[in-house]
C-alpha positions as a Markdown table, in Angstrom:
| # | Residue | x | y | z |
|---|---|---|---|---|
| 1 | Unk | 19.1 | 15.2 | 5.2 |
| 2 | Unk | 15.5 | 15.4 | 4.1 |
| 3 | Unk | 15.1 | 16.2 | 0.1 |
| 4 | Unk | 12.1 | 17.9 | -1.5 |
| 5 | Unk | 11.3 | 15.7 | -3.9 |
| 6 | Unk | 10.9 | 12.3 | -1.5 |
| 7 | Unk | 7.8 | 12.2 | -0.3 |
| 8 | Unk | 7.0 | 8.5 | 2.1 |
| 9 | Unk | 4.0 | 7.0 | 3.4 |
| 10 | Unk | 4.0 | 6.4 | 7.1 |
| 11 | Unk | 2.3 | 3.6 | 7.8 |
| 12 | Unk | 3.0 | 4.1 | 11.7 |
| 13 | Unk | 5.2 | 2.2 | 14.6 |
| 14 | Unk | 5.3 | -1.4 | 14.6 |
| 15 | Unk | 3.3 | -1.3 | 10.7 |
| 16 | Unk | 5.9 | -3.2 | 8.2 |
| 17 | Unk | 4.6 | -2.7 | 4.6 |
| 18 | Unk | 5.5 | -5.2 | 1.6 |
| 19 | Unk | 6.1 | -4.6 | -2.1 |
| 20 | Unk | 3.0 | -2.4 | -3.0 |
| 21 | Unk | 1.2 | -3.2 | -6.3 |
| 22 | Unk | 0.5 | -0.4 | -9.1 |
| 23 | Unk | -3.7 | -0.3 | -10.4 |
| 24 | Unk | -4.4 | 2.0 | -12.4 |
| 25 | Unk | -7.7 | 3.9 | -11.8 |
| 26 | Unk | -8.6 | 4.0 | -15.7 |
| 27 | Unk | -6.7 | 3.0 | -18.8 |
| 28 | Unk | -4.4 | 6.0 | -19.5 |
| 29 | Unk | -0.8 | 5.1 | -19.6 |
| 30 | Unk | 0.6 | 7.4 | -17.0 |
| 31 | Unk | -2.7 | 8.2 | -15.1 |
| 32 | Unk | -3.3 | 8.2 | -11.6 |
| 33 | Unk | -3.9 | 5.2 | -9.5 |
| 34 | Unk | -3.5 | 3.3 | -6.0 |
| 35 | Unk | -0.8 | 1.5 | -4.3 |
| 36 | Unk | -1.6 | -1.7 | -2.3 |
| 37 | Unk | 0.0 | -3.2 | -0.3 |
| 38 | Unk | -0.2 | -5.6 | 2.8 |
| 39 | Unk | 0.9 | -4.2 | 5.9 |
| 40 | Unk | 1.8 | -6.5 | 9.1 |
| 41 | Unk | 1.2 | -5.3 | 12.1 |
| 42 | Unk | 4.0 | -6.3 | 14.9 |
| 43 | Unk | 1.1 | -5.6 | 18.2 |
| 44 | Unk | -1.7 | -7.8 | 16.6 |
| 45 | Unk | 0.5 | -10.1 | 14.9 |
| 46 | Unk | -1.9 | -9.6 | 12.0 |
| 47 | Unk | -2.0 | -7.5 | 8.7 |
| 48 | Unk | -4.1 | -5.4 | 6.7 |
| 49 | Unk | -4.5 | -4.8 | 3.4 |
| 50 | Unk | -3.4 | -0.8 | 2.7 |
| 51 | Unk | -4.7 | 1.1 | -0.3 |
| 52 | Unk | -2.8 | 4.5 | -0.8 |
| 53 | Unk | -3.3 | 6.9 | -3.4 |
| 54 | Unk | -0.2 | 6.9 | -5.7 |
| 55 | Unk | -0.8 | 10.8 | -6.3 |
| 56 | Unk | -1.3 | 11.5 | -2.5 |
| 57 | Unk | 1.6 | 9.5 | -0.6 |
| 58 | Unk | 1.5 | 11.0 | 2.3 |
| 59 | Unk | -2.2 | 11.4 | 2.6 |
| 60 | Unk | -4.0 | 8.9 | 5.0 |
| 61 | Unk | -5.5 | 5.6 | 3.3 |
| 62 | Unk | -7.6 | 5.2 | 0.9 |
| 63 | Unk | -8.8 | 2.4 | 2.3 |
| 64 | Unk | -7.2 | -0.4 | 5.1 |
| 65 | Unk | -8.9 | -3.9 | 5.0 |
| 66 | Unk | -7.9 | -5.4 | 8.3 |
| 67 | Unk | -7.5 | -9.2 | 7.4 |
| 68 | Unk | -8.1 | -12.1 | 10.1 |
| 69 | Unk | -4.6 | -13.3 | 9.5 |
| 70 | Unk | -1.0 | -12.6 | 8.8 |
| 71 | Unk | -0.3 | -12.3 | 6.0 |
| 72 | Unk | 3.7 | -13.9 | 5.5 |
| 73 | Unk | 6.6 | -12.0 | 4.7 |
| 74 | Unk | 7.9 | -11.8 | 1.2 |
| 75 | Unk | 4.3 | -13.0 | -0.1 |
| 76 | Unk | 3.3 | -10.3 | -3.2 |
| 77 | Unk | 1.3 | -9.9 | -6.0 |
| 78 | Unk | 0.3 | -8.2 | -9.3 |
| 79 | Unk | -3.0 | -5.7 | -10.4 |
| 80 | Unk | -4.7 | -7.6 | -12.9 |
| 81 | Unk | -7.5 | -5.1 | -14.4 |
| 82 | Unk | -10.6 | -7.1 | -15.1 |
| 83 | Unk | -10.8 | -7.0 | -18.7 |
């Protein structure tokens, strides 16, 4: 049963996303921002780096960095802002 208030990125057959990471686009708490996250890519047996617009889940990327690796499962991180 679909609900109206789930919304879901698809990042497409075969893509397996991580944990994304929250940065913020400017210092208000609550304000919009970007999800990253690394996505691995079962055909290439690579992954990419996947920036998504936390606002706009179901929009296309913001950006997708396409890395020369992959990148292993389980690996995460954090946004630190450069302050």
């Amino acid at each position: 049963m679909a609900r109206s208030w789930l919304t879901a990125h698809e990042f497409g057959p075969g893509r397996i996303p991580a944990e994304a990471a929250f940065a913020p686009a400017d210092d208000r708490p609550g304000g919009d921002g970007y999800l990253m996250t690394y996505v691995y890519n079962a055909d290439t047996d690579r992954s990419d780096l996947v920036i998504v617009d936390a606002s706009e889940l179901a929009a296309p990327p913001v950006a997708t960095i396409h890395l020369p690796a992959r990148v292993p499962n389980g690996f995460h991180g954090n946004w630190l802002a450069d302050k």
